[in-house]
N, C-alpha and C positions, 0 to 999 in steps of 0.2 A: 462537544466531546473533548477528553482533555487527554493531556499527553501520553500520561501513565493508563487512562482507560482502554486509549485508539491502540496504543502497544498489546494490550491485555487481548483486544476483542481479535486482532490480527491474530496472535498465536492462537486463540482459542478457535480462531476458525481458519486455522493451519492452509486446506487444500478447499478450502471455500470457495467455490465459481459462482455461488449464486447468491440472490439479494443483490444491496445497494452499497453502499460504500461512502459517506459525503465527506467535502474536502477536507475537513479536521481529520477524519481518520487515516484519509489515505498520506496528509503534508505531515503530519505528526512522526506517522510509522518512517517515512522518508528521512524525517532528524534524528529519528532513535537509529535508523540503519547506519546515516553517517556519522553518528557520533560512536557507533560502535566500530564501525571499521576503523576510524581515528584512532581512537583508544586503543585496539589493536595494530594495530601500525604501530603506534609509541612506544606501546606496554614491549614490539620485537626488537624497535630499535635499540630503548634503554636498558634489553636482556642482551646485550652486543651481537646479534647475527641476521647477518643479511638475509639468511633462510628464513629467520621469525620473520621479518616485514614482509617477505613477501607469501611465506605458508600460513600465517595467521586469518590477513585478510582474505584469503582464499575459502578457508575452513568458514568462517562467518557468513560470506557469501557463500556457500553450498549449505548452511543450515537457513537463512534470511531466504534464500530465493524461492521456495514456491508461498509462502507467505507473501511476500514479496509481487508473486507472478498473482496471489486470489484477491492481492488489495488494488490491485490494475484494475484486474478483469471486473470485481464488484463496481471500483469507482468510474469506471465508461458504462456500468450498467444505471448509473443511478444517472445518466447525463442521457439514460433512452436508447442505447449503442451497445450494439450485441459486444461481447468482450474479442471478437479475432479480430476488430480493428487495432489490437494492440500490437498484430503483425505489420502496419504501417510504421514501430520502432525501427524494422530492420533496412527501412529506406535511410540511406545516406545523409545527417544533417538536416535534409526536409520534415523527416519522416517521427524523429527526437521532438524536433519544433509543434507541429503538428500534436503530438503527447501531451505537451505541458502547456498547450494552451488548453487543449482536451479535461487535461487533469483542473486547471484552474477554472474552468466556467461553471455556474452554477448550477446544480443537480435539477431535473425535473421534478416543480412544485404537485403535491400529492401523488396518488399511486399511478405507478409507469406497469410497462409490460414484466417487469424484472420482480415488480412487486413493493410495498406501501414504502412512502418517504421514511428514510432513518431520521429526518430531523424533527417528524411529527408525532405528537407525545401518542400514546396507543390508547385508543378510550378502551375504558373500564365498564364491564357490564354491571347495573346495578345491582343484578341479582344472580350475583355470581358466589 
């Protein structure tokens, strides 16, 4: 999956809890988010006001975050892992580490309990 598609498939599945999620999609949507907050931060700095930098990337973040909160939950579904272990974030330092090693390991090979690999092409019935 590629940059512009993993961005496309997040919005499109906005408030999406369910299905898989594999790591192109969820590290992808992760560069487009910080490249947007970037770009805003900048875009407030070089319009002169400390309020843009800091009401910009606020605004992005309140539109990115349940997007955001369904490419979590899908991508611990595709690893076999119900999505509230995402509540393990709110541990101090351990709990962040714990995440991105979660988020980096590789998805469970064919269909899991969450439902069929996103990396495996979809057979076609012939007589369809």
């Amino acid at each position: 999956m590629g940059f512009g598609q993993a961005v496309k498939t997040c919005f499109s599945k906005y408030v999406d809890f369910h299905g898989r999620a594999p790591r192109s999609e969820y590290w992808y949507f992760v560069l487009f988010y910080a490249l947007v907050m970037l770009a805003t931060a900048v875009a407030g700095f070089l319009l002169g006001g400390t309020r843009l930098v800091i009401v910009g990337p606020i605004l992005v973040l309140l539109a990115i975050f349940l997007p955001s909160l369904a490419v979590q939950v899908r991508r611990l579904h595709d690893t076999n892992a119900a999505g509230w272990w995402i509540l393990l974030a709110f541990i101090p330092y351990l709990g962040g580490l714990i995440m991105i090693v979660w988020y980096c390991i590789k998805g469970t090979a064919g269909e899991n309990r969450f439902g069929p690999d996103p990396l495996q092409p979809v057979a076609m019935d012939a007589f369809d």
